[in-house]
C-alpha positions in Angstrom: 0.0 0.0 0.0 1.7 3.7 -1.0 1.1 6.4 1.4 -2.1 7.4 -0.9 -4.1 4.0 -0.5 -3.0 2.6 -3.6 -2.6 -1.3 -3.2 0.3 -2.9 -4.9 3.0 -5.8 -4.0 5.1 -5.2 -1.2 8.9 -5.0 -2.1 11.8 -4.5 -0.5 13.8 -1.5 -1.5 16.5 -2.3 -3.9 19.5 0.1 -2.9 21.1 -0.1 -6.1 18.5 1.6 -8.0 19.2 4.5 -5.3 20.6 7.9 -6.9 23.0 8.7 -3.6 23.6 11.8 -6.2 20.2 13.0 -5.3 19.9 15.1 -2.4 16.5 16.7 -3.1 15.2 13.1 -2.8 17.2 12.0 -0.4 16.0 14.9 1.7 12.3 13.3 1.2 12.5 9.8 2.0 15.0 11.0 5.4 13.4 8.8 8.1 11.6 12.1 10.6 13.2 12.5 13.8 14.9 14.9 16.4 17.0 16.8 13.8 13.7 17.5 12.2 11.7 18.4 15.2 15.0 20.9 16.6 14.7 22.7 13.0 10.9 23.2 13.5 11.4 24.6 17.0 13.8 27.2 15.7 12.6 28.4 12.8 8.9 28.4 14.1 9.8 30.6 17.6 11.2 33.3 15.2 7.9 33.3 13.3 6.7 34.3 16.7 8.1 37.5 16.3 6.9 38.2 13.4 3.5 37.7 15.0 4.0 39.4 17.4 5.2 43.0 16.1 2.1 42.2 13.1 -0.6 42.3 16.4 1.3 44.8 18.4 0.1 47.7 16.3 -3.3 47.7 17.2 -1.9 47.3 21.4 0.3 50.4 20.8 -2.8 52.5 19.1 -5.0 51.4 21.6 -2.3 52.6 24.9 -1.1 56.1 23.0 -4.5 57.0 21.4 -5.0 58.9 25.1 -1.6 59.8 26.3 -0.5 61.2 23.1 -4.0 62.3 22.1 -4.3 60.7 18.9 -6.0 61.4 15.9 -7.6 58.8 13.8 -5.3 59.4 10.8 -2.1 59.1 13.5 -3.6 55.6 15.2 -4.2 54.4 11.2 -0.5 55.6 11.0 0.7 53.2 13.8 -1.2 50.4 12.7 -0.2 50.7 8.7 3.1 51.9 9.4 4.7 48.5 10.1 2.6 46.9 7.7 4.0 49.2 4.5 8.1 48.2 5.9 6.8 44.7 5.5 5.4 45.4 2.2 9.1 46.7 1.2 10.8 43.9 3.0 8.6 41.2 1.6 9.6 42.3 -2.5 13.0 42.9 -1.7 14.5 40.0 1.2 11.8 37.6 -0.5 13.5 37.7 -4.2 16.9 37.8 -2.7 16.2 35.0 -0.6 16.2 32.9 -4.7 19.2 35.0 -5.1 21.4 34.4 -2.4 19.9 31.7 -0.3 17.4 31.6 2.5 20.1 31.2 5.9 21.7 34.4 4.5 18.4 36.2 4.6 17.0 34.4 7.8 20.1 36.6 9.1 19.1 39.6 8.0 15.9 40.2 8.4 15.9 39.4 12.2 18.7 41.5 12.6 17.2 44.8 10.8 14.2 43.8 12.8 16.2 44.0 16.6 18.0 47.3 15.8 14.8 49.3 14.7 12.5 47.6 17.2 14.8 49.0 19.9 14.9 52.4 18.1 11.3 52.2 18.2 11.3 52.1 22.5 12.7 55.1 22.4 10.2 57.5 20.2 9.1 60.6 21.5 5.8 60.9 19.0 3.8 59.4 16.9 5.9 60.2 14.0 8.8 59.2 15.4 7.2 55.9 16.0 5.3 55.2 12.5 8.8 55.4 11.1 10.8 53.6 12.9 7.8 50.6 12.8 7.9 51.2 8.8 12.1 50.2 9.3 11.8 47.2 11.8 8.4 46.0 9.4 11.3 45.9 6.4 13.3 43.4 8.9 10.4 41.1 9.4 8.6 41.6 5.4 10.0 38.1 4.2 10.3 36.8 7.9 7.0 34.6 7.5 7.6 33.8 3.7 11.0 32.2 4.5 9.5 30.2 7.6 7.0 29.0 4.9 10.1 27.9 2.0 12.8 26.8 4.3 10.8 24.2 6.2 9.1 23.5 3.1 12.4 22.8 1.2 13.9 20.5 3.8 10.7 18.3 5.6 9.8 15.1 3.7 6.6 15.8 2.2 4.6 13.3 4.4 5.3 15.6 7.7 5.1 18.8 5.9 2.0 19.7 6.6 2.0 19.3 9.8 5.6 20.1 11.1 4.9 23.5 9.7 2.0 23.9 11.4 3.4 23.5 14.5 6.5 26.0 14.0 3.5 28.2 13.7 1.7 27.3 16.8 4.9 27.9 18.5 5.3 31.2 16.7 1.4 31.9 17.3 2.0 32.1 21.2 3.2 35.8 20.5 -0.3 37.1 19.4 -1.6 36.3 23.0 1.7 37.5 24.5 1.5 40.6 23.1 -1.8 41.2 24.2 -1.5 40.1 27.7 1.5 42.2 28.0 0.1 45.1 26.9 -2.8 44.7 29.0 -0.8 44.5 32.4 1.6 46.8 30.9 -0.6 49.6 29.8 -2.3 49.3 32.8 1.0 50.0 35.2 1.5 52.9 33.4 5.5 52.5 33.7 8.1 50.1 34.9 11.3 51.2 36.4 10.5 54.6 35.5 9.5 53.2 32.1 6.3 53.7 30.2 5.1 50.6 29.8 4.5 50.1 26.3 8.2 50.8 25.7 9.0 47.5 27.2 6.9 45.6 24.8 9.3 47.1 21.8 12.5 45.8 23.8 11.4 42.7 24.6 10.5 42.2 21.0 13.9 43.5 19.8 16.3 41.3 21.8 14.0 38.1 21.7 14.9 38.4 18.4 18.1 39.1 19.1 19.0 35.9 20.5 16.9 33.8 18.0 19.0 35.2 15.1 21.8 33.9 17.1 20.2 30.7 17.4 19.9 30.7 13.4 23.9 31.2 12.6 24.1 27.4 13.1 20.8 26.7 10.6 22.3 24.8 7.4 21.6 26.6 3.7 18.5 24.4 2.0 19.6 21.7 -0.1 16.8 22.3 -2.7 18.0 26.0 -3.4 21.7 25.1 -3.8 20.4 22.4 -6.4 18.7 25.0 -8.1 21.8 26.9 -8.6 23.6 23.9 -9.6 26.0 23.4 -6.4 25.4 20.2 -6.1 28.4 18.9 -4.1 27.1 21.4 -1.8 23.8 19.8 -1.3 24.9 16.5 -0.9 27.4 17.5 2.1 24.3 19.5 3.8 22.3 16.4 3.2 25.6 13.9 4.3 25.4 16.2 7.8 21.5 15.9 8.1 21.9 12.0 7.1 24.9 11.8 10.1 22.6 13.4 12.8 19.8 11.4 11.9 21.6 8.0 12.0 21.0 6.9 8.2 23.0 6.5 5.3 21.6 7.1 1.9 22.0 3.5 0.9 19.9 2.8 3.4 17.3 5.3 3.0 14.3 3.7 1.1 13.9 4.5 -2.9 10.6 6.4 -3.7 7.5 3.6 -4.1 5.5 3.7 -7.8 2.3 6.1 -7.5 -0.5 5.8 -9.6 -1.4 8.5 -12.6 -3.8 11.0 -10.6 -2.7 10.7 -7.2 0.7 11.7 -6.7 3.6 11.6 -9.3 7.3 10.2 -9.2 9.6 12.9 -7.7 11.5 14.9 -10.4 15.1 15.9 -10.0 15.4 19.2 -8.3 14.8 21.7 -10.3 17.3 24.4 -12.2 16.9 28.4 -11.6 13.6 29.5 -13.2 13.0 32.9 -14.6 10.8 34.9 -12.2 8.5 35.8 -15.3 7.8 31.9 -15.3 5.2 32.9 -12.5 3.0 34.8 -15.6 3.4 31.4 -17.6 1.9 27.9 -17.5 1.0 26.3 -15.4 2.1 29.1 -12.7 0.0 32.3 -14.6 -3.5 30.7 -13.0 -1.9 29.8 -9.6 -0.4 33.3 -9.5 -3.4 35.1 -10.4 -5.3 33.2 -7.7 -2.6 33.3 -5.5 -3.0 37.6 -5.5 -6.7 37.5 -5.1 -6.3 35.3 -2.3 -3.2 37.3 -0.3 -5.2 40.6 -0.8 -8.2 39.1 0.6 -7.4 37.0 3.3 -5.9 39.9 4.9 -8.7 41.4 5.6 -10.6 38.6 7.6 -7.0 37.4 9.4 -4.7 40.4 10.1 -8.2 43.0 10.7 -9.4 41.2 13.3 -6.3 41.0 14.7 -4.6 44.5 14.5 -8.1 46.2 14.6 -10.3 44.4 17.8 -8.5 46.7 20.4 -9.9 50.0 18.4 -13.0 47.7 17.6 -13.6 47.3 20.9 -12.7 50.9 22.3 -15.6 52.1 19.8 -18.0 49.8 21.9 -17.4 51.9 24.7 -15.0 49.3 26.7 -11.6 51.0 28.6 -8.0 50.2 27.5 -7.4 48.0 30.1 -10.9 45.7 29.3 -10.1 46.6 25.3 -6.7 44.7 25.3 -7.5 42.4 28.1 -10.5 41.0 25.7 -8.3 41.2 22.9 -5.7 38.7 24.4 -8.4 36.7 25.8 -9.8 36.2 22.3 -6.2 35.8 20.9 -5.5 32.5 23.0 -7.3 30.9 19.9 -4.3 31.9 17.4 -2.3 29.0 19.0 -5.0 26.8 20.2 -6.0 27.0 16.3 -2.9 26.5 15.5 -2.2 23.1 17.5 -5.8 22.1 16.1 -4.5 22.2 12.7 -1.7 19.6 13.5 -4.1 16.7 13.0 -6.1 18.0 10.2 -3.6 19.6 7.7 -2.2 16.2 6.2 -5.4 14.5 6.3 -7.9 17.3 4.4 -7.0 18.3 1.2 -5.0 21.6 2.0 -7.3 23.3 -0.4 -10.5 22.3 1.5 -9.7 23.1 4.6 -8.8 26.8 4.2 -12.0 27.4 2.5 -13.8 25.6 5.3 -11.6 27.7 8.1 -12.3 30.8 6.4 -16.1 30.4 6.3 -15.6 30.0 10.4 -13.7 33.5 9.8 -16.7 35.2 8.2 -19.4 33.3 10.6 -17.7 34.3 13.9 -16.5 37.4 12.6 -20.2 38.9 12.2 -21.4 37.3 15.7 -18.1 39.8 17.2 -19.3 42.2 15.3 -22.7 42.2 16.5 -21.8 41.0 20.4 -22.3 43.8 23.5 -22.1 41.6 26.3 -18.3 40.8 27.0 -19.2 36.8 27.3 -19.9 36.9 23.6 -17.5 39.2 22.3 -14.7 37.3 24.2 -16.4 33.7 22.6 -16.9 34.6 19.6 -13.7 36.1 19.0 -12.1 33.3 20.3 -13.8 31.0 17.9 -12.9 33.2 15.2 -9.2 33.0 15.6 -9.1 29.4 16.2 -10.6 29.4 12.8 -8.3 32.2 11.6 -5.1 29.6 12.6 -6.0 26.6 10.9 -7.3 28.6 7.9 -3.4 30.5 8.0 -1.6 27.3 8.5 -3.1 25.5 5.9 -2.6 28.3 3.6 0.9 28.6 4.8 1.7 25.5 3.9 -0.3 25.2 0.6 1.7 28.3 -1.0 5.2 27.0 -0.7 3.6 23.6 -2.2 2.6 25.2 -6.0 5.7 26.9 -7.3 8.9 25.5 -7.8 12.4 25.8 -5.6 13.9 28.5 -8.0 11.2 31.1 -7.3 9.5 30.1 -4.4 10.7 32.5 -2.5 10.3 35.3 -4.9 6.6 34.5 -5.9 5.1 33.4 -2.8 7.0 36.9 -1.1 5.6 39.2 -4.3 2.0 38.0 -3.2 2.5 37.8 -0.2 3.3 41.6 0.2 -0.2 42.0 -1.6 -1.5 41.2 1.9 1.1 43.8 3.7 0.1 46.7 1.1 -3.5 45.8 1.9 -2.9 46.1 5.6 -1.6 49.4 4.8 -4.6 50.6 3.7 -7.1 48.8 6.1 -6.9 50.4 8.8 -7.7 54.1 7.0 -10.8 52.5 5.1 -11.8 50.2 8.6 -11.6 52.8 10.8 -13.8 55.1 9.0 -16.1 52.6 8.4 -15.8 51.8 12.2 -16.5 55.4 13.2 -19.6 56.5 10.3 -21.4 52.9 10.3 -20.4 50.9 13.6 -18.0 47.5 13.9 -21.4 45.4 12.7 -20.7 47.3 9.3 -16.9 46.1 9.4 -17.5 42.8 9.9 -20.1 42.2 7.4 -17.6 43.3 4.8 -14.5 41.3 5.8 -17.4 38.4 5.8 -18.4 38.9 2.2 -14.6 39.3 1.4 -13.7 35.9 3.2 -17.0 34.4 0.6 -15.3 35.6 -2.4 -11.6 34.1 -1.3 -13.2 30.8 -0.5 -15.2 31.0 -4.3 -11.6 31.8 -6.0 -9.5 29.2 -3.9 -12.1 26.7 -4.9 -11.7 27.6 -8.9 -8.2 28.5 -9.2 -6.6 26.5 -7.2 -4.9 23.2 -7.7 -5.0 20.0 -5.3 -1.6 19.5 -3.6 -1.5 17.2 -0.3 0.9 14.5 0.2 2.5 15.3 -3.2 6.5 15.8 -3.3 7.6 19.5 -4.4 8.9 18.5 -7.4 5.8 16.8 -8.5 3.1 19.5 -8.0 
């Protein structure tokens, strides 16, 4: 029986027929096991600051918009700010993450992301502090793409699903964080002679700090050095991975026939492909969808989360019970996220974002709607349960339909779609907000979310428990 269900003889594997010249399938048949599990851990704790400065925008609008007395414009400033660096970041560190590899980029992004983030601490206005986000968001634009492509390129494809998933329920901790923080925080007013809020931009900046230190040691992806035709290079990464896992590749089982229509023999790793390849077949339809989708999802995933602490300020709560309802809604980011774990390899990638994202819309309008702080706590809870299987399966779905030699670069360019949308979502949602109510808000992102599920559903193609090359 092959891992799809399809019966045939059993065999033994022949380890002469195996190609030890192969890394790229080497890498896929790798029995799973600690090596694996220690990658997952650290790539997936730096997605948690990525998370965590994405959801941080609303906390800081929500503390200043009395101390500093701030105009909507300036709080839609604070919000979008970060977003638009990330919008930079993700065309620029995402294309030269094909260029000149993902570890060198992994580098740089956290790094530019610790130096502004601590820069930011020390702003004396609101300007001061849009700007400096806008430089620290450039850090941390490719930050989520490269989680997505590095783990991708190196977890054998019947684990990929879900060892991705959980580097992003370790990464997802950092919504509720964030929250919680700035709700005890906010409320203290100052620490050590320190306005509170301040400390929320150092932690941030030397947490990731100390991460990108734990990254120096992370190996360059096999895959991409294929793709640029250093080959002897992949096969020592791959020899090292082999040696800490206890196998050799003689010993590593040769890939089992597939039937036509399931899944497809593995192809050799691919060479570099031109970017423009992504406006071709059979990428042109994927891309296209693949837009539609980043612009939209952002609406019903990063709104509700960088826009309930205003949302819920306009409903008449305080700060303090904004932020503190916020973070008690935003225990469902990694609750969703762990919930994913079981479902991601075994529903069609494809099916379960649409079915996540119609929990988006459906909770989404009942927040909307909610006054008493039972509800508006439940539902939103609900909804970002929903909100992290339906990003974890969507995570892992986009690095699985383009190939290794613009991976990065096309999932990154769509990608920052969803960044330059978040830019301009908090101008449009906060008007809406104050002329027509947060009922008003919600029933848009929840005919947005309809219209993503309707073009994932069309466009896009099937892709679970399929190798990369074969997709």
């Amino acid at each position: 029986m092959s891992e799809h269900g399809v019966t045939g003889a059993a065999t033994t594997p022949d380890t002469n027929d195996i190609d030890s010249t192969d890394p790229v399938g080497r890498l896929d048949r790798l029995p799973v096991g600690p090596w694996h599990r220690r990658l997952t851990a650290i790539v997936g704790i730096g997605a948690f600051f990525d998370l965590y400065e994405v959801f941080l925008g609303g906390v800081l609008a929500a503390a200043l918009a009395e101390s500093w007395q701030l105009s909507g414009t300036e709080k839609s400033w604070l919000i979008a700010s970060g977003f638009l660096g990330m919008f930079v970041g993700a065309n620029v560190l995402s294309v030269l993450a094909d260029r000149f590899g993902r570890r060198k980029m992994f580098l740089v992004n956290l790094g530019l992301y610790s130096l502004f983030s601590l820069a930011c601490a020390f702003a004396q206005d609101a300007t001061q502090l849009s700007v400096l986000r806008f430089l620290a968001g450039l850090g941390l634009g490719a930050e989520l793409v490269l989680v997505d492509t590095y783990l991708a390129e190196f977890l054998p494809r019947k684990v990929r699903g879900r060892y991705i998933a959980w580097a992003y329920t370790l990464g997802f901790v950092g919504v509720p964080v964030a929250a919680l923080l700035g709700a005890r925080l906010v409320a203290k007013h100052e620490l050590f002679g320190v306005d509170g809020w301040r400390w929320l931009l150092v932690g941030g900046a030397l947490g990731a700090a100390f991460i990108q230190l734990l990254r120096t040691r992370l190996p360059e992806s096999p895959r991409w050095l294929a793709s640029q035709g250093r080959t002897a290079e992949a096969d020592a990464v791959v020899r090292g991975i082999e040696a800490q896992a206890g196998a050799e590749p003689a010993a590593i089982p040769a890939p089992r026939a597939e039937t036509a229509g399931t899944a497809q023999t593995p192809e050799p790793a691919a060479a570099k492909v031109p970017l423009g390849q992504m406006f071709k077949a059979p990428y042109a339809r994927r891309t296209v969808m693949w837009w539609i989708f980043q612009i939209l999802q952002t609406v019903g995933y990063y709104g509700f989360g960088s826009l309930a602490p205003v949302v819920l300020q306009a409903k008449g709560h305080t700060v303090t019970e904004s932020l503190t309802y916020a973070a008690l809604s935003y225990l469902g980011y990694p609750v969703g996220s762990a919930l994913s774990v079981p479902l991601i390899d075994r529903i069609e990638r494809r099916t379960l974002i649409i079915l996540s994202a119609l929990g988006i819309a459906a909770f989404g309008l009942v927040f909307g709607f909610a006054e008493a702080s039972w509800l508006i706590v439940g539902a939103g809870f609900l909804l970002t349960v929903s909100s992290n299987v339906f990003s974890n399966a969507f995570h892992v779905y986009q690095t699985e339909i383009f190939p290794t030699g613009m991976r990065s670069s096309a999932i990154g360019i769509a990608y920052s779609l969803s960044r330059l949308t978040s830019v301009v979502l908090p101008f449009i949602a906060i008007d809406v907000l104050e002329d027509l109510g947060a009922d008003a808000v919600f029933i848009g992102s929840g005919v947005l979310m309809l219209i993503l599920c309707l073009n994932v559903r069309i466009l896009g193609p099937r892709t679970t428990g399929r190798s990369l090359e074969s997709i």
